[in-house]
C-alpha positions as CSV (number, residue, x, y, z in Angstrom):
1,X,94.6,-56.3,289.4
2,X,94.0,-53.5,291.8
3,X,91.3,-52.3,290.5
4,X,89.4,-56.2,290.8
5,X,90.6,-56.4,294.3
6,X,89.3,-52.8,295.0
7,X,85.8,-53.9,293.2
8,X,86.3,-57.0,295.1
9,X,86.4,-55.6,298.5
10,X,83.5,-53.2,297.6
11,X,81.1,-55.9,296.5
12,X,81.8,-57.4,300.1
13,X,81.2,-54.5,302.2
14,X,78.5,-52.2,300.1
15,X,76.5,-54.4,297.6
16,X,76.7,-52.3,294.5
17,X,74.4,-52.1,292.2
18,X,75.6,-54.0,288.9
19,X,74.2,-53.7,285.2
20,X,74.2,-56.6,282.6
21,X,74.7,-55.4,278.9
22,X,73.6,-59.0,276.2
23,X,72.9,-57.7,272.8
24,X,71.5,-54.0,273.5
25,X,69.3,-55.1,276.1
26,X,70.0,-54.4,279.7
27,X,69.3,-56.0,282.9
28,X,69.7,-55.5,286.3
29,X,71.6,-57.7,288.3
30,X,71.3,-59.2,292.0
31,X,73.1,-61.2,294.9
32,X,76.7,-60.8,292.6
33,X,79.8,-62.1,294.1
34,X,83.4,-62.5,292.7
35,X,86.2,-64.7,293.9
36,X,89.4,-66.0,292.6
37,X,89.0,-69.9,292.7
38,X,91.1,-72.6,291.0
39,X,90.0,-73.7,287.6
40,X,89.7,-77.2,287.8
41,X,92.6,-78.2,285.1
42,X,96.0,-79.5,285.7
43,X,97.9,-77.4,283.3
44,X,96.8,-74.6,280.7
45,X,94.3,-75.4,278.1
46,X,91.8,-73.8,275.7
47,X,88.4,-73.8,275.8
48,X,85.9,-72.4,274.0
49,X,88.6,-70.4,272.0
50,X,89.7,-69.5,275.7
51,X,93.2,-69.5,277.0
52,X,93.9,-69.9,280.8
53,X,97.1,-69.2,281.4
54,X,97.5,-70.2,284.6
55,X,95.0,-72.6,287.0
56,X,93.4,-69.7,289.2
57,X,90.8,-67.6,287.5
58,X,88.2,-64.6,288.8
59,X,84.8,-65.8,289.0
60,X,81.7,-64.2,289.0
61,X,77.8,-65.2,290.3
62,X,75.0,-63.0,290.2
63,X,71.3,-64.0,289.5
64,X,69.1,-62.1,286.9
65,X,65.5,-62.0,287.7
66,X,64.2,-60.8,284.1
67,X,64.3,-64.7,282.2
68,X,64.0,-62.5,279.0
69,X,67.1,-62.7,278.9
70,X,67.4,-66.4,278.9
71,X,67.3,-67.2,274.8
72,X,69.9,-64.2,274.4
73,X,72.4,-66.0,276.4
74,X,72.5,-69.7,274.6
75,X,75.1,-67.7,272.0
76,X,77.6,-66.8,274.6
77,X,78.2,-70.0,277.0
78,X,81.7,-71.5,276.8
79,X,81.5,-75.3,275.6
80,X,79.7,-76.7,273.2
81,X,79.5,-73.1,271.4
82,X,82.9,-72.4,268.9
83,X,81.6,-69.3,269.0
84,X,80.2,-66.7,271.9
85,X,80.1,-64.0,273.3
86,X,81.9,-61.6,276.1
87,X,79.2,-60.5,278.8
88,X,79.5,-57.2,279.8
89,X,79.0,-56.0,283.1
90,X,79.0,-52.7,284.9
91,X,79.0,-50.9,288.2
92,X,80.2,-48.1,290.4
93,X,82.2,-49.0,293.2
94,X,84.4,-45.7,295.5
95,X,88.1,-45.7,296.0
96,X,89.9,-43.4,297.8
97,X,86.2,-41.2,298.3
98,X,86.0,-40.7,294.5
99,X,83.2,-42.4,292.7
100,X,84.4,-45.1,290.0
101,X,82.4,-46.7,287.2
102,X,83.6,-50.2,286.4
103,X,83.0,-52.1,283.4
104,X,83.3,-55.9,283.7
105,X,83.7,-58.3,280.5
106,X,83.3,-61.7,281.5
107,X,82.6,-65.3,279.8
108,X,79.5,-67.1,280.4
109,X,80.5,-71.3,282.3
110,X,77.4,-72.4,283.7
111,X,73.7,-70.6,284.2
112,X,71.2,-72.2,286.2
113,X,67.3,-71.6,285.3
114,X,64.4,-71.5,288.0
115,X,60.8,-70.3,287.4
116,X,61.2,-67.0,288.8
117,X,65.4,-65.9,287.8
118,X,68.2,-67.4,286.4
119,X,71.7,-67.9,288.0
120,X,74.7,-67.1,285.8
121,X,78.2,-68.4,286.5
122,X,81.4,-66.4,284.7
123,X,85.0,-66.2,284.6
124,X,86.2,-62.9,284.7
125,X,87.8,-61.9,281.6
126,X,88.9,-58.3,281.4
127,X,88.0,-55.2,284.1
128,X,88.3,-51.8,282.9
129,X,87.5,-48.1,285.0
130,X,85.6,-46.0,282.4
């Protein structure tokens, strides 16, 4: 958990760069922020194969201006899909002076498509220093 609050408390004051990873392609990512929110359930449940232990949950945003990317995510939303995909997600935040690369698994919730980028929506699922 220290290491998402430390990532957490980067994002706010430095705006690092952050890499998406969807099936050997990679994209850069923009405007990313991350914040624990409730998840809007009453006691645990499963979704998607998905297993919330508790009703608080780290969410992610971040918008992805290459819509290339758009027909490789349809396999990795939660809902409708029994099966999908983890997202992963990387970065390099600094703790304690030292340079720390981050990667970030995450499941897809929501996306939102304009003509020019598309807006994806995740709960954090695991967050690992590599």
């Amino acid at each position: 958990m220290q290491l998402l609050e430390n990532l957490i408390d980067f994002n706010d004051k430095n705006s690092p760069k952050f890499t998406l990873y969807v099936n050997n392609q990679i994209y850069p990512i923009s405007n990313t922020s991350i914040s624990n929110s409730p998840i809007p359930v009453n006691e645990p449940t499963t979704r998607g194969g998905v297993y919330f232990s508790d009703k608080f949950a780290y969410k992610m945003k971040c918008v992805v201006e290459d819509l290339s990317v758009v027909p490789l995510l349809t396999k990795k939303m939660l809902g409708p899909n029994t099966e999908f995909g983890e997202l992963k997600i990387t970065t390099q935040i600094e703790t304690n002076g030292k340079p720390v690369s981050i990667e970030i698994l995450t499941n897809l919730t929501n996306s939102v498509q304009t003509p020019e980028s598309i807006e994806l929506s995740m709960i954090i699922v695991k967050i690992n220093s590599v």
